[in-house]
Structure formats: C-alpha cells, structure tokens
C-alpha positions as a Markdown table, in Angstrom:
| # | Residue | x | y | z |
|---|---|---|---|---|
| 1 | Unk | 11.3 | 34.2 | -0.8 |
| 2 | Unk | 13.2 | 32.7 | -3.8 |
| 3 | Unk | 12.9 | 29.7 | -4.3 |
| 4 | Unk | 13.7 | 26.9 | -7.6 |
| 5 | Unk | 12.2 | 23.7 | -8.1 |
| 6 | Unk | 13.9 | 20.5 | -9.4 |
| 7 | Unk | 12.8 | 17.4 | -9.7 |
| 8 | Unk | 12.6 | 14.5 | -7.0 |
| 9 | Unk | 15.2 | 11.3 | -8.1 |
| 10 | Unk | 15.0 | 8.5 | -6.0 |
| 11 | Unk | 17.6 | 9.7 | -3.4 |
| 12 | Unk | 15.3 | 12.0 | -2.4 |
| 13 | Unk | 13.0 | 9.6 | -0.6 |
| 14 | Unk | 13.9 | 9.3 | 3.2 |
| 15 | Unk | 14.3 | 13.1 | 2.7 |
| 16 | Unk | 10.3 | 13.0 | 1.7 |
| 17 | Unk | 9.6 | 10.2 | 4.3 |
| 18 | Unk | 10.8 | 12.6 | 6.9 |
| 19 | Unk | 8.8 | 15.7 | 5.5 |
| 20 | Unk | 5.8 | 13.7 | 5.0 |
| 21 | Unk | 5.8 | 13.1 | 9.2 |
| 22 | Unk | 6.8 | 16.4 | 10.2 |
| 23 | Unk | 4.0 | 18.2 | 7.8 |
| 24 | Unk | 1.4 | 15.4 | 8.7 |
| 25 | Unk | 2.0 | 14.3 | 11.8 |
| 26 | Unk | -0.3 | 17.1 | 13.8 |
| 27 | Unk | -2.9 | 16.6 | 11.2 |
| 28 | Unk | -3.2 | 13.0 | 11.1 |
| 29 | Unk | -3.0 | 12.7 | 15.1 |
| 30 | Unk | -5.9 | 15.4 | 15.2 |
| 31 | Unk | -8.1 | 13.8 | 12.7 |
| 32 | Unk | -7.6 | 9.9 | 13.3 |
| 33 | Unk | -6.4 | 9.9 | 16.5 |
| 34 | Unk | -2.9 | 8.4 | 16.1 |
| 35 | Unk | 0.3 | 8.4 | 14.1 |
| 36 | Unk | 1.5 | 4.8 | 12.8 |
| 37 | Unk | 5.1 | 5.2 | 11.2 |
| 38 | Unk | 4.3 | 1.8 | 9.2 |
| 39 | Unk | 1.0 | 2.8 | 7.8 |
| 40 | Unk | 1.9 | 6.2 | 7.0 |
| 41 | Unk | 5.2 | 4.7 | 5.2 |
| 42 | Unk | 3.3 | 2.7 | 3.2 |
| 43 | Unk | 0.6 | 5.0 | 2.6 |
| 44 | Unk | 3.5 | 7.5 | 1.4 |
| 45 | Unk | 4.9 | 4.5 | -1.5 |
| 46 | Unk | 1.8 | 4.2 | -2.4 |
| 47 | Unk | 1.5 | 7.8 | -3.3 |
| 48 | Unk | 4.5 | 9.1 | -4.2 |
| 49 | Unk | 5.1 | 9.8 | -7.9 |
| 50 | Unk | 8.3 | 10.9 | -8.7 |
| 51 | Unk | 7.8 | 11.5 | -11.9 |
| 52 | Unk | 5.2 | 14.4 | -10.9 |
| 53 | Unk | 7.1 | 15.5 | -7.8 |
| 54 | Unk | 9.5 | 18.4 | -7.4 |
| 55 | Unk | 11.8 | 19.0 | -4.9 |
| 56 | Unk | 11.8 | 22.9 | -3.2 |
| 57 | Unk | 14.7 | 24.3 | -2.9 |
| 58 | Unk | 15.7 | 27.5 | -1.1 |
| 59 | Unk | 19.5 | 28.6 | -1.2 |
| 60 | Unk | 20.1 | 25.0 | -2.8 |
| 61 | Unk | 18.5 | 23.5 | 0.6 |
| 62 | Unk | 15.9 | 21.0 | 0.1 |
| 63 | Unk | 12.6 | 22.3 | 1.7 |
| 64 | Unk | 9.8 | 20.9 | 0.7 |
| 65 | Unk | 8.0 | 18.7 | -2.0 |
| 66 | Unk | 5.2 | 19.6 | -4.4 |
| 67 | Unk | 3.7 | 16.9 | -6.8 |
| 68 | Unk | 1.1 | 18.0 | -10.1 |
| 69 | Unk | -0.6 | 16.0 | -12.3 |
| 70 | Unk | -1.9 | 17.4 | -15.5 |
| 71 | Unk | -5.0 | 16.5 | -17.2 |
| 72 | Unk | -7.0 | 17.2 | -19.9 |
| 73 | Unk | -9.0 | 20.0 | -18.3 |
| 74 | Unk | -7.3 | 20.7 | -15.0 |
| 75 | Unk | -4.1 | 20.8 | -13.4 |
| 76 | Unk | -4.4 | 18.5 | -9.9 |
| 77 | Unk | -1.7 | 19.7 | -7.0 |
| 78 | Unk | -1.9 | 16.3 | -5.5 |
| 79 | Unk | 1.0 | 17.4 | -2.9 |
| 80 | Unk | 2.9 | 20.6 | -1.5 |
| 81 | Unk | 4.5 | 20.1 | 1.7 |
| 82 | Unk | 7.0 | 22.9 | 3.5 |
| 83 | Unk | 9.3 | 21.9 | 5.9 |
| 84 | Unk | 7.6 | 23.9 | 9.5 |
| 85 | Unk | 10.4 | 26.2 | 9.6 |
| 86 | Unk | 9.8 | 27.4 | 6.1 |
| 87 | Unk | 5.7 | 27.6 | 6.7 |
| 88 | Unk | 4.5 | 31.0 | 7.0 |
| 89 | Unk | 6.9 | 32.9 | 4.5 |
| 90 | Unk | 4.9 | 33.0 | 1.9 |
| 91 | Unk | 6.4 | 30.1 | 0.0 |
| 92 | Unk | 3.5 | 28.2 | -0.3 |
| 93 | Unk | 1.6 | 30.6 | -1.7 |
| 94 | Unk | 4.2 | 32.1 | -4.5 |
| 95 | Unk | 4.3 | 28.1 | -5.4 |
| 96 | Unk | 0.6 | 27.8 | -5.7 |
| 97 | Unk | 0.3 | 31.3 | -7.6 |
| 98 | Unk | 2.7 | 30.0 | -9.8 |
| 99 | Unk | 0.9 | 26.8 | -10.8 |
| 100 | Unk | -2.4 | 29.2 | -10.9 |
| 101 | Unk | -1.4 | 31.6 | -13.5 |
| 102 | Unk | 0.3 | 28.7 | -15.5 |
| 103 | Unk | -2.7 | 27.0 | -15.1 |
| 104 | Unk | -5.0 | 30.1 | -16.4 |
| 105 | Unk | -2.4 | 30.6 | -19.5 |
| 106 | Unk | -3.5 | 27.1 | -20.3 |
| 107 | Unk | -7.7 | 27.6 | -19.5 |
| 108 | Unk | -7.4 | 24.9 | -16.8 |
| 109 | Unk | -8.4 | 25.2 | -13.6 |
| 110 | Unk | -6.6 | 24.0 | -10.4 |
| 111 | Unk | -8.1 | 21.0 | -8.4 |
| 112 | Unk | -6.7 | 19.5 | -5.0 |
| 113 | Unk | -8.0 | 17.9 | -2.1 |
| 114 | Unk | -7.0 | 18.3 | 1.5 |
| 115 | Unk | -7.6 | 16.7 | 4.7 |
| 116 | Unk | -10.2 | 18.0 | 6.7 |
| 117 | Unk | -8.3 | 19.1 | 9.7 |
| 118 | Unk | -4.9 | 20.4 | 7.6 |
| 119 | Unk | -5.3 | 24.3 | 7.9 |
| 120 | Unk | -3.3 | 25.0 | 4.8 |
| 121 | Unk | -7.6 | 25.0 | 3.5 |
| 122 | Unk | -7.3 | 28.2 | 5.1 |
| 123 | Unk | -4.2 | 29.3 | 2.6 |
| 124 | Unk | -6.1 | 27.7 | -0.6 |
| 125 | Unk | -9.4 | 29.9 | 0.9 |
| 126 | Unk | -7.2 | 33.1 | 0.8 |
| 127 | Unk | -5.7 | 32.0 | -2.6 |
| 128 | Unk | -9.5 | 31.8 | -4.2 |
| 129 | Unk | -9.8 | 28.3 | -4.3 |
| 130 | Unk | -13.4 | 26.9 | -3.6 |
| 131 | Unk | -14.7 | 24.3 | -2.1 |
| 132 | Unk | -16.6 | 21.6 | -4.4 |
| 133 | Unk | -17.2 | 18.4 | -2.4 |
| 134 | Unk | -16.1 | 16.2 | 0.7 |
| 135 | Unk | -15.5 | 13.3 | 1.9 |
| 136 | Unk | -15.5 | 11.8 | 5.3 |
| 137 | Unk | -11.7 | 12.5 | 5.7 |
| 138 | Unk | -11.0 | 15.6 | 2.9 |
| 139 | Unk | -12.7 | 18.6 | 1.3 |
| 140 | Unk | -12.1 | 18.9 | -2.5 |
| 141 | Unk | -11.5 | 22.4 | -3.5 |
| 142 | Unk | -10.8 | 23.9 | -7.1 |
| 143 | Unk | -9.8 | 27.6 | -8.5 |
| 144 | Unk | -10.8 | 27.7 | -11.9 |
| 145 | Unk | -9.3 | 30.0 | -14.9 |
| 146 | Unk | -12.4 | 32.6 | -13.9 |
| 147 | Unk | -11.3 | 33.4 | -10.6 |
| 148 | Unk | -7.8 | 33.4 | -11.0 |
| 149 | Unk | -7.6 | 37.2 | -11.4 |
C-alpha cells in the first residue's frame, strides 16, 4: 500500500484523539476493565509529542499516527496507530520495515513497548522483534541491527 508520511502540526490533534480511542479502546477495556474518555485524554497530552509524530497518509487521507524518538544507541517507536479500516494491509508493517532498515543503516537497534493485551505484539513477533522485559501492564520488545536481515 503506498503510503507518505508528514508531520503532525497542532491541527491534527482531535484527529489523533479520535484515533487514539478507536485503536485503544478494545485493548484498554480488555486489559483494565474500562474505557474513561477523561483519563485517556489526558493520558494522550501527556504523551503526545508532536515534534516526533507523523501523520500517515494514504491517497492524501490521514490514517494513522506513528511517533520515534532517536537516541544515542536505538531508535524507540514510542507510537504507530492505523485507523481499523486500514489494519491488516500491510501498512504497519512496510512502516515498521522502514524504520528497521533505517535503523540498521545507522547500527541502532529498534526498541518499543506494548501493552500486554494489544495483538499488534503478534506483528512485531513476525517482524523479528524480541521480547526483553515486562511490566505489569506492557512487554518491552527490541530488533536489533543483527537480526534485521
């Protein structure tokens, strides 16, 4: 699927409040029982850099969201979310690919973290990403340059 990226300005922000619910709701309700609009705004400013974040765009229609942070030894894809109807096409992975083999051309590896009952872990599984730790509520996986070919 082609796709471009461009990055998040201010406007975008109900756009991303309203993607943040319909990629978390499921997952959220599943693993803490509940959905709370207010909580999950606030927890959404409290994350959102939109400095980091791009806005996915497919035939100029904003899709999805993906936010990384680089460091001095690993690239950290603190976000990707795709709108439901765009899930399954492959996007996410042809995004994640992308930030993989730029990672490798820089010897950094790729770090996230993901909640523990979000089955895109299955897609970052399938991608080679491994997991490195937990918490309570997320497992932190990481690809690094080895076993990105």
């Amino acid at each position: 699927m082609k796709y471009e990226l461009r990055q998040a300005l201010e406007s975008d922000r109900e756009f991303l409040v309203s993607l943040h619910k319909l990629c978390y709701r499921d997952v959220v309700e599943s693993q803490f029982g509940q959905w709370d609009d207010k909580i999950q705004r606030e927890f959404f400013e409290r994350e959102w850099k939109p400095a980091n974040s791009q806005i996915i765009t497919v035939d100029a229609q904003a899709v999805g969201v993906i936010s990384v942070e680089r460091n001095a030894d690993h690239i950290f894809l603190s976000e990707i979310q795709i709108q439901p109807a765009f899930q399954g096409r492959s996007l996410g992975s042809q995004i994640i690919k992308t930030i993989i083999s730029n990672a490798a051309a820089q010897n950094l590896s790729v770090r996230l973290k993901v909640l523990r009952k979000n089955k895109a872990k299955n897609l970052y599984l399938r991608l080679g990403f491994l997991q490195t730790g937990e918490t309570e509520t997320h497992f932190f996986m990481e690809k690094n340059l080895y076993s990105a070919h």
